[in-house]
FITORMAR-214672 format. One line per 5 residues: number of its first residue (from 0); their letters; for each residue y, x, z of N, C-alpha, C, O, CB. Coordinates in steps of 0.1 Angstrom, whole numbers, plus 5000, padded with zeros to 4 digits. Glycine has a CB too. Layout:
BEGIN
NUM) A) Y X Z Y X Z Y X Z Y X Z Y X Z  ...
END
This chain:
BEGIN
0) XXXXX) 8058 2298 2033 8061 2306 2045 8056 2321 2043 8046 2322 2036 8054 2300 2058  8062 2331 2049 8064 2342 2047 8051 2346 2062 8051 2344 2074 8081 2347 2047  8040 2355 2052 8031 2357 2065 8030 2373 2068 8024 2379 2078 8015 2351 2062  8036 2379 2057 8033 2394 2061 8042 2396 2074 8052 2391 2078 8038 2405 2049  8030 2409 2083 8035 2415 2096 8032 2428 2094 8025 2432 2084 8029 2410 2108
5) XXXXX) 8036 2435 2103 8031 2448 2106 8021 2445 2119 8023 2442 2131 8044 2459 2110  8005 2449 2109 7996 2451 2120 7992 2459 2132 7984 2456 2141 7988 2450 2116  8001 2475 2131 8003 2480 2146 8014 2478 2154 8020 2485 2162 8004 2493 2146  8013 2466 2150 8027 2454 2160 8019 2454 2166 8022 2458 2177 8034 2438 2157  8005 2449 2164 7996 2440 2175 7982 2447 2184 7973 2444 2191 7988 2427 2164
10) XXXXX) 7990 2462 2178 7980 2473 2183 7983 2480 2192 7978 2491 2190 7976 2481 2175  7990 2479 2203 7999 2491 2212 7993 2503 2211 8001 2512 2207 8000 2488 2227  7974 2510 2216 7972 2519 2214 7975 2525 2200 7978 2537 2201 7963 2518 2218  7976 2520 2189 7975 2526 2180 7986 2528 2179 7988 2541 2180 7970 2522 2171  7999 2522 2178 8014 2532 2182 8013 2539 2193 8020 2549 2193 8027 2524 2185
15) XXXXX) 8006 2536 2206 8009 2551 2213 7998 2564 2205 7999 2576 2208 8004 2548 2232  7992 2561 2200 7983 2573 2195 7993 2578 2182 7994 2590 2182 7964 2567 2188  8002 2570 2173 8007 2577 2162 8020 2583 2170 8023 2594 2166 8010 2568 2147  8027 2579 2179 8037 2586 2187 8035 2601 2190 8041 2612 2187 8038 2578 2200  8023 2595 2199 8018 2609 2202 8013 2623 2195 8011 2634 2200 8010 2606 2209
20) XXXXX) 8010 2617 2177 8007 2624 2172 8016 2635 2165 8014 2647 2161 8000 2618 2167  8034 2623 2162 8046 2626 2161 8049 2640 2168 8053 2650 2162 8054 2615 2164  8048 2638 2185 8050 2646 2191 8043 2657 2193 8048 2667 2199 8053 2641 2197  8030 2656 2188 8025 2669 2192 8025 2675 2178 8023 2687 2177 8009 2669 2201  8026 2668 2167 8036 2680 2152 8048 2682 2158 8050 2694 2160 8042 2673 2134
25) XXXXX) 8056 2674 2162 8069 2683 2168 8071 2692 2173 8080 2700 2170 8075 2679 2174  8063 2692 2184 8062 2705 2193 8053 2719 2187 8054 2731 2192 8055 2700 2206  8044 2714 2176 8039 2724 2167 8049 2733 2161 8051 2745 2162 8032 2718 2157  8057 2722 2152 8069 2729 2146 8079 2741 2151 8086 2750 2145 8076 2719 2144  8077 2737 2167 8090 2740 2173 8087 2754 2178 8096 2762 2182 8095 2730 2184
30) XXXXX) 8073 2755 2178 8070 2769 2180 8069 2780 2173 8069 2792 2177 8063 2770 2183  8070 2775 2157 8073 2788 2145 8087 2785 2140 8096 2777 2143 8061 2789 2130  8084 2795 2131 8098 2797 2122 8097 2784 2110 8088 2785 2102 8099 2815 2113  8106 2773 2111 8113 2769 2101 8115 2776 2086 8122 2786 2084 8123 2767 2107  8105 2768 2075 8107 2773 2065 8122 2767 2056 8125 2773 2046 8093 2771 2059
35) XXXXX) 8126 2759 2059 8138 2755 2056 8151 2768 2061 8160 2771 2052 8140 2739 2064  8152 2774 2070 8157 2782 2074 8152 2795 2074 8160 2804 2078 8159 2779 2083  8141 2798 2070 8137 2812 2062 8145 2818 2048 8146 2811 2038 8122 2811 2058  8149 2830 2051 8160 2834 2037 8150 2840 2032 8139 2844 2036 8176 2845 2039  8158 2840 2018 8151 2845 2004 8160 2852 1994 8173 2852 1993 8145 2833 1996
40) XXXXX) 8147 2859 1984 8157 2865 1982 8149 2868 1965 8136 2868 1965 8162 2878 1995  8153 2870 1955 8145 2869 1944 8131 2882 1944 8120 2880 1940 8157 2870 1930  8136 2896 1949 8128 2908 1951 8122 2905 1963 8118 2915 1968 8135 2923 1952  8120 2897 1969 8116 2893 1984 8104 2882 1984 8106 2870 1979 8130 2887 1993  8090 2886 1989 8080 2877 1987 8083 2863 1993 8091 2865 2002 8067 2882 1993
45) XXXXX) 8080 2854 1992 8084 2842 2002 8071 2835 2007 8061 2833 2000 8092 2831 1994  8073 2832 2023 8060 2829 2028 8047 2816 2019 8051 2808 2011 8066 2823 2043  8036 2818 2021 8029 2816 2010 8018 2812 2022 8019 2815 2034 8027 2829 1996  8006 2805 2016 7997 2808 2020 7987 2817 2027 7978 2815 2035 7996 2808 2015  7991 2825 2023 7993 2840 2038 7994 2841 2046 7988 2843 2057 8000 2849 2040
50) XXXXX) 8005 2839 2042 8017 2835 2057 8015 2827 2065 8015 2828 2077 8030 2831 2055  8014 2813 2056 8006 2806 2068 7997 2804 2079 7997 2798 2089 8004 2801 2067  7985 2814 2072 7973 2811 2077 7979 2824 2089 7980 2820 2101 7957 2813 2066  7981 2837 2084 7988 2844 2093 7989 2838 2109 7983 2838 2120 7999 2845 2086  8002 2833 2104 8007 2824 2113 8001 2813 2123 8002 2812 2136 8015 2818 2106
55) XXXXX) 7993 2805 2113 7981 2801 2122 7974 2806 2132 7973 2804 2144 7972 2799 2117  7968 2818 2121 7961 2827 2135 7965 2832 2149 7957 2835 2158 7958 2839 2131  7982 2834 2150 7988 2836 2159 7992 2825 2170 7995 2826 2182 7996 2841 2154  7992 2814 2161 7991 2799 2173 7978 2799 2178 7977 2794 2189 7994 2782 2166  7970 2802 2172 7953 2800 2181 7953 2807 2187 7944 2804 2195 7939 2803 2176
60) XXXXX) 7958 2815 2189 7958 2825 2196 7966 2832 2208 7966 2842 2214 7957 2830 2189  7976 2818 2206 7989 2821 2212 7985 2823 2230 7990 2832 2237 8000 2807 2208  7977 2813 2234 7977 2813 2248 7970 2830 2254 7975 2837 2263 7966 2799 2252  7961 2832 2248 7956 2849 2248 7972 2856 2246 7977 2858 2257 7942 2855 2229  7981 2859 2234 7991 2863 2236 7999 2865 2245 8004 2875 2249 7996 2859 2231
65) XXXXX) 8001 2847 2253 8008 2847 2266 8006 2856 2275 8014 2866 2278 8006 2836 2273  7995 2853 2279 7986 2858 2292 7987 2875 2292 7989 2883 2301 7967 2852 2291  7985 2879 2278 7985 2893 2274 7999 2898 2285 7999 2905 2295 7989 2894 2254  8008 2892 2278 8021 2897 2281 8029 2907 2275 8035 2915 2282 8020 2900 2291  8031 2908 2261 8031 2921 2254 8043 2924 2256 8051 2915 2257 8027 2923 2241
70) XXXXX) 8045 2939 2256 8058 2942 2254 8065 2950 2243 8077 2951 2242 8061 2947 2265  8060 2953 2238 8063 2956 2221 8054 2945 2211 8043 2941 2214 8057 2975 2217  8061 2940 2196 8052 2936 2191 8059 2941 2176 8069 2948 2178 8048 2921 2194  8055 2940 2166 8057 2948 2155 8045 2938 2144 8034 2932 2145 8052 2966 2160  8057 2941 2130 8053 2933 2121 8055 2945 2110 8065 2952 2108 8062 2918 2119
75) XXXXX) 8043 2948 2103 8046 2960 2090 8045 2955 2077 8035 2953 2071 8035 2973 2089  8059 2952 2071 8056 2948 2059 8066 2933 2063 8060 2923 2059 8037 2947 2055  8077 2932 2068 8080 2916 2072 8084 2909 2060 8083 2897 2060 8091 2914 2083  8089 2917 2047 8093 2907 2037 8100 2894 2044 8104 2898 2055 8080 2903 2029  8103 2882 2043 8110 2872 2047 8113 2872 2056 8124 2868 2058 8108 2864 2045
80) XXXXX) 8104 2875 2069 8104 2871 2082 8102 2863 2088 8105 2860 2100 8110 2872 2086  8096 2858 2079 8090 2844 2085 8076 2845 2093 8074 2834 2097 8087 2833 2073  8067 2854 2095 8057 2859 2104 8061 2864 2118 8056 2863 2130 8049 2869 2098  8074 2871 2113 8077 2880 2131 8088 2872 2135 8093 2878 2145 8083 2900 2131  8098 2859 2131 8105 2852 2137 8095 2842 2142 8099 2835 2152 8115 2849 2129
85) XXXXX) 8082 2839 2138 8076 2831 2145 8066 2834 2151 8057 2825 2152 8075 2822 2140  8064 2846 2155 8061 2852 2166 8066 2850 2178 8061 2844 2188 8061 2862 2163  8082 2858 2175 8086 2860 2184 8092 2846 2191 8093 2845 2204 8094 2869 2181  8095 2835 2181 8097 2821 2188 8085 2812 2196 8086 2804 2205 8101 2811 2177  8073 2817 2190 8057 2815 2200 8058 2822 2208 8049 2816 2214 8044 2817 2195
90) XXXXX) 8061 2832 2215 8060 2838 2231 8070 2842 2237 8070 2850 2246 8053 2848 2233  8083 2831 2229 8098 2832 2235 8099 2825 2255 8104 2829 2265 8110 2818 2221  8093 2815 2252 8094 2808 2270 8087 2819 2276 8093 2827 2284 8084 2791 2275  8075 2820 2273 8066 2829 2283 8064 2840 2281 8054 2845 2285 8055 2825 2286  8075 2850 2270 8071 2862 2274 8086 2868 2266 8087 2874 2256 8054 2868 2269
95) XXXXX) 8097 2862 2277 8108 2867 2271 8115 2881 2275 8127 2884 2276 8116 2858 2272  8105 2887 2275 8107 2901 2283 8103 2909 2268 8111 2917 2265 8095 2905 2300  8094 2907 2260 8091 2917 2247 8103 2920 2236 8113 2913 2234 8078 2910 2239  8100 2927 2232 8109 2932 2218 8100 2935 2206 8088 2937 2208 8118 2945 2220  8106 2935 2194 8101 2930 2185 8106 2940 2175 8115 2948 2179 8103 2916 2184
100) XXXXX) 8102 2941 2164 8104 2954 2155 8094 2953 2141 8082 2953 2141 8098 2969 2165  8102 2950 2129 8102 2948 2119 8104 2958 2106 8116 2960 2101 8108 2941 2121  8091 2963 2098 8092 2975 2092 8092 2965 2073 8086 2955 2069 8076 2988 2099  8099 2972 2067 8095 2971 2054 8104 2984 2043 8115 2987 2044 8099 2955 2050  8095 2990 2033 8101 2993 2020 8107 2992 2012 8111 3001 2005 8098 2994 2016
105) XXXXX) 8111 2974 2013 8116 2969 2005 8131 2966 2011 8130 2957 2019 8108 2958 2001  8149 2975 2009 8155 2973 2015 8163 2955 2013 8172 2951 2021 8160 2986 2014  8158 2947 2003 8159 2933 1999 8154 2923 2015 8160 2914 2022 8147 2931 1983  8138 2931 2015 8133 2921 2025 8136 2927 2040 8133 2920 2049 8117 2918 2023  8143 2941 2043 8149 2940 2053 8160 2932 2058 8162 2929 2070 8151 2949 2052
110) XXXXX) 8167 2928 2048 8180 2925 2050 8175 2907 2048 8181 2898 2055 8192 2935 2037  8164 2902 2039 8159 2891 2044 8155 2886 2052 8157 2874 2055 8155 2888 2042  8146 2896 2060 8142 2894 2073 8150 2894 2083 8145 2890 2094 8134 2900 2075  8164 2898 2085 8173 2899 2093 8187 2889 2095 8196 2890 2104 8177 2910 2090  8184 2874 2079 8188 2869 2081 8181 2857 2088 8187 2849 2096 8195 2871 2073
115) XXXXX) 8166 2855 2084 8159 2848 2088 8157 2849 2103 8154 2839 2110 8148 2848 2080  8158 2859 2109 8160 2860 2125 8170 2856 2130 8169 2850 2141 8160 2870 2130  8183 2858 2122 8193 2855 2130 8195 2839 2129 8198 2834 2139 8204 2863 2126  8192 2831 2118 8191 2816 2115 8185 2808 2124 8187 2796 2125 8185 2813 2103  8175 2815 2132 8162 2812 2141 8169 2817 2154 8164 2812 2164 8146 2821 2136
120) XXXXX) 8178 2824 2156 8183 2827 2170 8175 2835 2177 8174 2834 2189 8186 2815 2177  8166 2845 2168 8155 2858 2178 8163 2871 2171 8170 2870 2161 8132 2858 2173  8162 2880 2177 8162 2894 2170 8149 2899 2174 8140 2896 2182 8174 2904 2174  8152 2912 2162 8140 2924 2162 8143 2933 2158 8146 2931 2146 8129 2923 2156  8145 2942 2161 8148 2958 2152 8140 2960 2139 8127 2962 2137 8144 2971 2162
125) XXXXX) 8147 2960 2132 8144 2959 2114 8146 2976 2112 8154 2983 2118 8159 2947 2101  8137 2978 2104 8135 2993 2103 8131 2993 2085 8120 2990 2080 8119 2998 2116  8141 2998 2076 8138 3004 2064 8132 3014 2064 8136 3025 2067 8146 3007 2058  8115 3009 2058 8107 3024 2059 8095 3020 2058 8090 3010 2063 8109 3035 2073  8086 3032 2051 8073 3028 2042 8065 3027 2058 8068 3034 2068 8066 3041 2027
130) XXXXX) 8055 3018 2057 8050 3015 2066 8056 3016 2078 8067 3010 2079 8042 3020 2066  8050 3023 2092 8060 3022 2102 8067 3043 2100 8067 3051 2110 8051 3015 2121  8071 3047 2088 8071 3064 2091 8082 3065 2102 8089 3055 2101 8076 3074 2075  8085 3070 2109 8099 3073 2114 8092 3070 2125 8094 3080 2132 8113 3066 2110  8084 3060 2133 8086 3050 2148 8069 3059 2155 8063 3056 2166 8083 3023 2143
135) XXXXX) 8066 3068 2148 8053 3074 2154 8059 3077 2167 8056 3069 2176 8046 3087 2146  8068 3087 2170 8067 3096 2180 8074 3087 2191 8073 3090 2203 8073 3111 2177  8080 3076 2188 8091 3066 2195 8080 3058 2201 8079 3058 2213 8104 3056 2183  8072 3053 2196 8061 3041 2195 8050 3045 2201 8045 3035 2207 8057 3037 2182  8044 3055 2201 8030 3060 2201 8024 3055 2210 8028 3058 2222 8027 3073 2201
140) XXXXX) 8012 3047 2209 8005 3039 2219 8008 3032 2227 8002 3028 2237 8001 3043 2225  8021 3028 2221 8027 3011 2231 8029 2997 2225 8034 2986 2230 8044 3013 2237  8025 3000 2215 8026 2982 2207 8015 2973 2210 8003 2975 2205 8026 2982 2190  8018 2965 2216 8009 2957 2224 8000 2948 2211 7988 2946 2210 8019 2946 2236  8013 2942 2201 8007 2936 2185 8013 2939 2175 8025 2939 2174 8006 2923 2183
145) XXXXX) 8003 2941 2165 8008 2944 2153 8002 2933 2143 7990 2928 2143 8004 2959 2148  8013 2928 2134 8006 2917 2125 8010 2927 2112 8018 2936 2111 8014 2899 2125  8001 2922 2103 8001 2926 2089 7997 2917 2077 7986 2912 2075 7994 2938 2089  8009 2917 2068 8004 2909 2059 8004 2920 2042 8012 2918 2032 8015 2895 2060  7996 2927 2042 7992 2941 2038 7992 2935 2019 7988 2924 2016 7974 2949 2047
150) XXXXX) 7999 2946 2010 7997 2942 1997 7981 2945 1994 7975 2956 1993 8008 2950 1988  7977 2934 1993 7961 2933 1991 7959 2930 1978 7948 2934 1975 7952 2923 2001  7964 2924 1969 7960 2919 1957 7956 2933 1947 7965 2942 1945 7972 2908 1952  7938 2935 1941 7936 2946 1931 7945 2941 1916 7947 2930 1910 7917 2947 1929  7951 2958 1915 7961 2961 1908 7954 2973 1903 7945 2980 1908 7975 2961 1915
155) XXXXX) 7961 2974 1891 7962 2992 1891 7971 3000 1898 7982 2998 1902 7965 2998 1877  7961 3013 1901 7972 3023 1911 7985 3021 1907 7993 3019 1916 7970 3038 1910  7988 3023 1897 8003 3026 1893 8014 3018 1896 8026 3022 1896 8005 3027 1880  8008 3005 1900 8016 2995 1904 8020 2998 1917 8032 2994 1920 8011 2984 1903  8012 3003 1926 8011 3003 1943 8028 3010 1945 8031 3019 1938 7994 3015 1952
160) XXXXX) 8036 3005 1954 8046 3014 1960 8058 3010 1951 8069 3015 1953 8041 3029 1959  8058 3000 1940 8064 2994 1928 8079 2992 1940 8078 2987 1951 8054 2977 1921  8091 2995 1935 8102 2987 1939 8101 2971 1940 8095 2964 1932 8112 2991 1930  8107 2967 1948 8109 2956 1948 8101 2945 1953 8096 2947 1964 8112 2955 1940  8097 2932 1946 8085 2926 1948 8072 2928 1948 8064 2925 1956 8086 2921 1944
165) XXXXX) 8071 2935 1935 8056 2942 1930 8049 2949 1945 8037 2950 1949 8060 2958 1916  8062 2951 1950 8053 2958 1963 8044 2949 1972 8032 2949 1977 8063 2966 1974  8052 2944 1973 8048 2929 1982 8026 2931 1986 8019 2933 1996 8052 2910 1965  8025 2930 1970 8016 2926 1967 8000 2934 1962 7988 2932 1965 8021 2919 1959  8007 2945 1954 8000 2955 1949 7994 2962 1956 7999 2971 1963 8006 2962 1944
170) XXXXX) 7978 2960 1955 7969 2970 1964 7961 2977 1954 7951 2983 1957 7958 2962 1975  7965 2977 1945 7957 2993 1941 7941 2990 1935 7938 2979 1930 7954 3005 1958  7932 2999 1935 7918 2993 1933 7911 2986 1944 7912 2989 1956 7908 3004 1929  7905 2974 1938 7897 2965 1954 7908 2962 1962 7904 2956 1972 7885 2975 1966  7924 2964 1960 7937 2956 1969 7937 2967 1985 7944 2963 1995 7930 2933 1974
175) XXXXX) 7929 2982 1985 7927 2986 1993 7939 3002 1994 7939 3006 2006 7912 2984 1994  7943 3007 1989 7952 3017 1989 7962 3015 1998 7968 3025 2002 7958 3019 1976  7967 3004 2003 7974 3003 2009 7970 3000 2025 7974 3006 2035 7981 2996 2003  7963 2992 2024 7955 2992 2037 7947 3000 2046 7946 3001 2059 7950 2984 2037  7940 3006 2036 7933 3021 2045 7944 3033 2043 7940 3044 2042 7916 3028 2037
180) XXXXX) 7959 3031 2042 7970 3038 2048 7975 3031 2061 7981 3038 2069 7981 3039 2037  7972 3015 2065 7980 3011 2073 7968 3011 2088 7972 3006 2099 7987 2997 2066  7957 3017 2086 7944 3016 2095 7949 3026 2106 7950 3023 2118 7927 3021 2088  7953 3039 2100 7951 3047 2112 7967 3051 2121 7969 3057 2132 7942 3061 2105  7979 3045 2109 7989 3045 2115 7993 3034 2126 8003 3034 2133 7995 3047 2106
185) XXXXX) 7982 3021 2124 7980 3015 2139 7973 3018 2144 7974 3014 2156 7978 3004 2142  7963 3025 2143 7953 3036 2154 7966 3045 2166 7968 3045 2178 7942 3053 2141  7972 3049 2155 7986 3057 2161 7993 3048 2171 7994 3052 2182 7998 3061 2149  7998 3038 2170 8007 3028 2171 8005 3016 2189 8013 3015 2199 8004 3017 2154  7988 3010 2187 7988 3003 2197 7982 3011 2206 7974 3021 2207 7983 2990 2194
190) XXXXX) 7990 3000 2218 7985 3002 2228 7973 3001 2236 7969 2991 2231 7990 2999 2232  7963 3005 2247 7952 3004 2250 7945 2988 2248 7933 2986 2244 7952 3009 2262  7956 2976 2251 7950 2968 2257 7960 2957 2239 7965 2945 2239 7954 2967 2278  7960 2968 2227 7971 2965 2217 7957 2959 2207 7945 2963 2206 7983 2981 2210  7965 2946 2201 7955 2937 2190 7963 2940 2177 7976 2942 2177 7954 2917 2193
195) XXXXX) 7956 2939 2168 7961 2938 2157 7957 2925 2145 7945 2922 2143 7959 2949 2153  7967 2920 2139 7960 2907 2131 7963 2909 2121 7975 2913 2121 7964 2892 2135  7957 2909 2108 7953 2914 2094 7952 2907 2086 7940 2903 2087 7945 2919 2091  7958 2903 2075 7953 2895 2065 7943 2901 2053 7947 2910 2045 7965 2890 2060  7932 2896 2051 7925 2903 2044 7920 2897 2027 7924 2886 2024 7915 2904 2054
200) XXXXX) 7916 2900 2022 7910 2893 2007 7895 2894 2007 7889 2905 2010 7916 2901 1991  7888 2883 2002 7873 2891 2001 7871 2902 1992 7863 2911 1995 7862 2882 1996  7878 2902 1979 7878 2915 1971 7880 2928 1982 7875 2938 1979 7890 2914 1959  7886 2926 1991 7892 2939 1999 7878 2948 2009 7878 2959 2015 7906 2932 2012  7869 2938 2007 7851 2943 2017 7858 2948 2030 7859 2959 2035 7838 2961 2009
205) XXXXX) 7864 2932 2032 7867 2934 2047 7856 2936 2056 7860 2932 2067 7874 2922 2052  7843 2940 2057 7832 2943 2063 7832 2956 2065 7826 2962 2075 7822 2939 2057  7838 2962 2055 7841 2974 2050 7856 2980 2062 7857 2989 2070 7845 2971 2031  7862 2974 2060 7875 2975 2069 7870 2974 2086 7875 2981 2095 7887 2961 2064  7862 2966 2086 7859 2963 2102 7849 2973 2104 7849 2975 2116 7852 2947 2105
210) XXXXX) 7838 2984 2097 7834 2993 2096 7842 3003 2103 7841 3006 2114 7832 2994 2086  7851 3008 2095 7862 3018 2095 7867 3017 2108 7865 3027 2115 7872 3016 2084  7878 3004 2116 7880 3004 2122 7874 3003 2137 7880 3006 2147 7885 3000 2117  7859 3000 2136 7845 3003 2148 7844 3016 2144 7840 3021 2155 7828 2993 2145  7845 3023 2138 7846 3040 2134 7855 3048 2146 7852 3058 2153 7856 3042 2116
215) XXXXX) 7868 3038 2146 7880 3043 2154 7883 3034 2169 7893 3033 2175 7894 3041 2143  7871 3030 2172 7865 3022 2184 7870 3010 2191 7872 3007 2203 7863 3029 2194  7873 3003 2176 7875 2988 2179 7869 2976 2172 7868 2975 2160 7886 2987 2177  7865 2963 2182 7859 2953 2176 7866 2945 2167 7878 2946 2166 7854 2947 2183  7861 2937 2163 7866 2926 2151 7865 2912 2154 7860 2910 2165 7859 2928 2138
220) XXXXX) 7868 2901 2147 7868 2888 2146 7875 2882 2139 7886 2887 2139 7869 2883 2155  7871 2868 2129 7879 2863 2125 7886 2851 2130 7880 2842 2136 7876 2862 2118  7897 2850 2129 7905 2842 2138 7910 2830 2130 7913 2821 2138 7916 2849 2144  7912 2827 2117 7912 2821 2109 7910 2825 2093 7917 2833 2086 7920 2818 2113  7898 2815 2087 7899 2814 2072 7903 2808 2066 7906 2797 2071 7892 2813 2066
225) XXXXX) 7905 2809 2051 7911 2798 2045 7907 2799 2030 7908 2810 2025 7926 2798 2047  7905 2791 2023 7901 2797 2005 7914 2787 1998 7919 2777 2003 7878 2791 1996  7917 2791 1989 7923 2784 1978 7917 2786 1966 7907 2792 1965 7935 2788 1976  7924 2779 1955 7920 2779 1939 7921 2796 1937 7914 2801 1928 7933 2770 1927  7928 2803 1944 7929 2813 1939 7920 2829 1946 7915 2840 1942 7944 2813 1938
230) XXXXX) 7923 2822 1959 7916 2836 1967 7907 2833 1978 7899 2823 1976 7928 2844 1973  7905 2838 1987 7894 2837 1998 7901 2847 2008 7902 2859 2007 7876 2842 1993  7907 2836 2023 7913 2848 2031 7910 2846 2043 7907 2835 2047 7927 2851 2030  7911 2858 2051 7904 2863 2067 7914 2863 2072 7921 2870 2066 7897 2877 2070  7921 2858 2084 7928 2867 2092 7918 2876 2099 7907 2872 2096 7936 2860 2102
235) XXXXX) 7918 2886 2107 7911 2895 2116 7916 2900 2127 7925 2908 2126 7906 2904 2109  7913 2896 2136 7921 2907 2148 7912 2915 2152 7901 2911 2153 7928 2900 2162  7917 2929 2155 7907 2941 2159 7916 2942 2175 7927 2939 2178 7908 2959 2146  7904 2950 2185 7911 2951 2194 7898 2962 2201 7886 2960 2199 7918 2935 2200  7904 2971 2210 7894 2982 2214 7885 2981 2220 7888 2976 2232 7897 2990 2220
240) XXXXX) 7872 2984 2218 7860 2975 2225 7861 2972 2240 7859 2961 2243 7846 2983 2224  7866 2983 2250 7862 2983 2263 7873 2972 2266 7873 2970 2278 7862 2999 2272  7885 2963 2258 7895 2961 2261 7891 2942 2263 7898 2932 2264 7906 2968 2250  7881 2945 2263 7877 2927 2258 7864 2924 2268 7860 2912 2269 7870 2925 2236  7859 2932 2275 7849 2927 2281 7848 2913 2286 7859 2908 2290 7847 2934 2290
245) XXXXX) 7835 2906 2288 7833 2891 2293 7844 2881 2290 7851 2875 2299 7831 2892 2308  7844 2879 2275 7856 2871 2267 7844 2859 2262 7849 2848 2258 7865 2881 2251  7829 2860 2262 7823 2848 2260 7821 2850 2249 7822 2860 2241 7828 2836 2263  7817 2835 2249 7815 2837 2230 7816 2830 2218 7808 2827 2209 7805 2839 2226  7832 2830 2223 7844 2829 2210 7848 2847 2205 7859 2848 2200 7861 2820 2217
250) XXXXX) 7841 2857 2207 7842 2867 2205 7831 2872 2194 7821 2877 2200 7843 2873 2217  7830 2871 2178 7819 2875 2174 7813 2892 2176 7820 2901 2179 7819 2870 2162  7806 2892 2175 7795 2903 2170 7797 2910 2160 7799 2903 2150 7783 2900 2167  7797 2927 2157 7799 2932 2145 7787 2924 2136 7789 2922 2124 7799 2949 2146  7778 2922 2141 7768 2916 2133 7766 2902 2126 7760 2900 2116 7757 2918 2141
255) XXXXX) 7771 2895 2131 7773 2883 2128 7787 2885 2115 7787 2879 2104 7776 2875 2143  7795 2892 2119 7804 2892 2110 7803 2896 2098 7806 2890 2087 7813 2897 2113  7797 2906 2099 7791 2919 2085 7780 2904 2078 7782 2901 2066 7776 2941 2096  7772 2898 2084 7762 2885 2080 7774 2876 2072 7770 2869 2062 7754 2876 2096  7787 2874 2075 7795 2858 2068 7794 2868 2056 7786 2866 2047 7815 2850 2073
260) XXXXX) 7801 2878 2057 7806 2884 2044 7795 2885 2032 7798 2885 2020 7812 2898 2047  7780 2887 2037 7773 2889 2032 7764 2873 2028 7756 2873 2020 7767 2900 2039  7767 2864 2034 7765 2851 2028 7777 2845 2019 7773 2836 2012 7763 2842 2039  7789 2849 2018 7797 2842 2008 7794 2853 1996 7798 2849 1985 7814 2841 2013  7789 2863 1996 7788 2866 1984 7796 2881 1983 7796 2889 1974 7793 2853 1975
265) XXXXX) 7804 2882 1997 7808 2894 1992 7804 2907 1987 7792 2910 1990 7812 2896 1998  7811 2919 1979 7803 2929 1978 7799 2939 1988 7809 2941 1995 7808 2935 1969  7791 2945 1991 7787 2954 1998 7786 2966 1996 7779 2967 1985 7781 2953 2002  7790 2983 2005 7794 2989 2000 7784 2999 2009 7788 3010 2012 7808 2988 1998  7772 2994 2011 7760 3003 2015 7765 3003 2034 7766 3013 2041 7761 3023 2005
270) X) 7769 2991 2037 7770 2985 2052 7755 2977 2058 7754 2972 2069 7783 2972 2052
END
């Protein structure tokens, strides 16, 4: 006689717990961009590890987003588009009043990022052009968020600004040439009550970056980490000190932060 069964036959909670677990990935899913439906393109970075965590940081964060209510948001650097289509599909129910605006160098990942929006059923104004140049005087002090997934990887200079993919990636010495170009042109950019979320490298003395940007009178936090075989990465959102009062304390401390960096080992640059 045949005795095998299925033993969450005889478990109802435990099928209602894996149901429910079905459904609350489903509804995870349903809030970013589909990587099956993200276009590509061979000169075009494709979402990575980065991107994800990126992206992560923006679902943790999503209910703060809501409430925000932004009405500009802006992605520099969108390559695929798989960060600012799932953006804009995370604060599509409740904040379908924003517009959205997509910068890159690379005219490959413009035109990738424009198909990956349209596959996803969002638009955004896609903008060919090194960082955001052209959108200063249009823009100035109204972008509620800016995400950035900044070529951080240390390169030699000569690489930085490379056609094509190379750009993607290429940060120059310490992965920073490019990013202390992209600090003060969102200094320019957001708005009073405007966050910005950053992907960072520890090579990059993101302590160093959160310096600079408390320089230009805004705080810091990390919102998600992540290490791989290969790298060690921060998201960071900065946002203007007076703009955050009595947030508790899920809000760190310049001090506490400047302390992780200085317990994993990072270098320090006289902070």
């Amino acid at each position: 006689m045949d005795h095998t069964f299925d033993a969450n036959s005889l478990n109802p909670d435990m099928i209602d717990k894996k149901r429910s677990n079905k459904l609350a990935s489903s509804k995870m899913l349903s809030n970013i961009a589909q990587i099956r439906l993200v276009s590509n393109h061979p000169e075009v970075y494709e979402p990575c590890d980065d991107s994800f965590a990126l992206v992560d940081a923006l679902l943790a964060d999503r209910t703060n987003l809501l409430n925000m209510q932004p009405r500009f948001c802006m992605e520099v650097g969108s390559g695929s588009g798989y960060v600012i289509a799932s953006l804009a599909i995370m604060l599509h129910q409740g904040c379908s009043g924003a517009q959205y605006f997509a910068t890159d160098i690379n005219p490959h990942a413009a035109e990738t990022t424009a198909a990956t929006l349209e596959a996803h059923g969002v638009h955004a104004e896609i903008i060919c052009t090194d960082l955001a140049s052209g959108l200063g005087k249009r823009l100035a002090g109204m972008v509620d968020v800016i995400v950035v997934n900044p070529p951080y990887v240390p390169t030699p200079d000569d690489e930085v600004g490379c056609k094509g993919i190379t750009s993607s990636w290429a940060g120059g010495e310490n992965g920073r040439k490019v990013i202390d170009r992209i600090l003060p042109v969102v200094h320019s950019l957001l708005s009073e009550k405007g966050w910005l979320y950053m992907v960072t490298l520890t090579a990059n003395n993101p302590s160093q970056i959160c310096s600079m940007m408390r320089e230009m009178g805004y705080a810091s936090r990390i919102v998600v980490q992540r290490s791989t075989e290969e790298e060690s990465l921060h998201i960071i959102k900065f946002w203007r000190e007076h703009t955050e009062k009595g947030s508790g304390s899920s809000w760190l401390s310049q001090f506490p932060l400047l302390s992780f960096w200085r317990s994993s080992g990072a270098k320090e640059s006289g902070i």
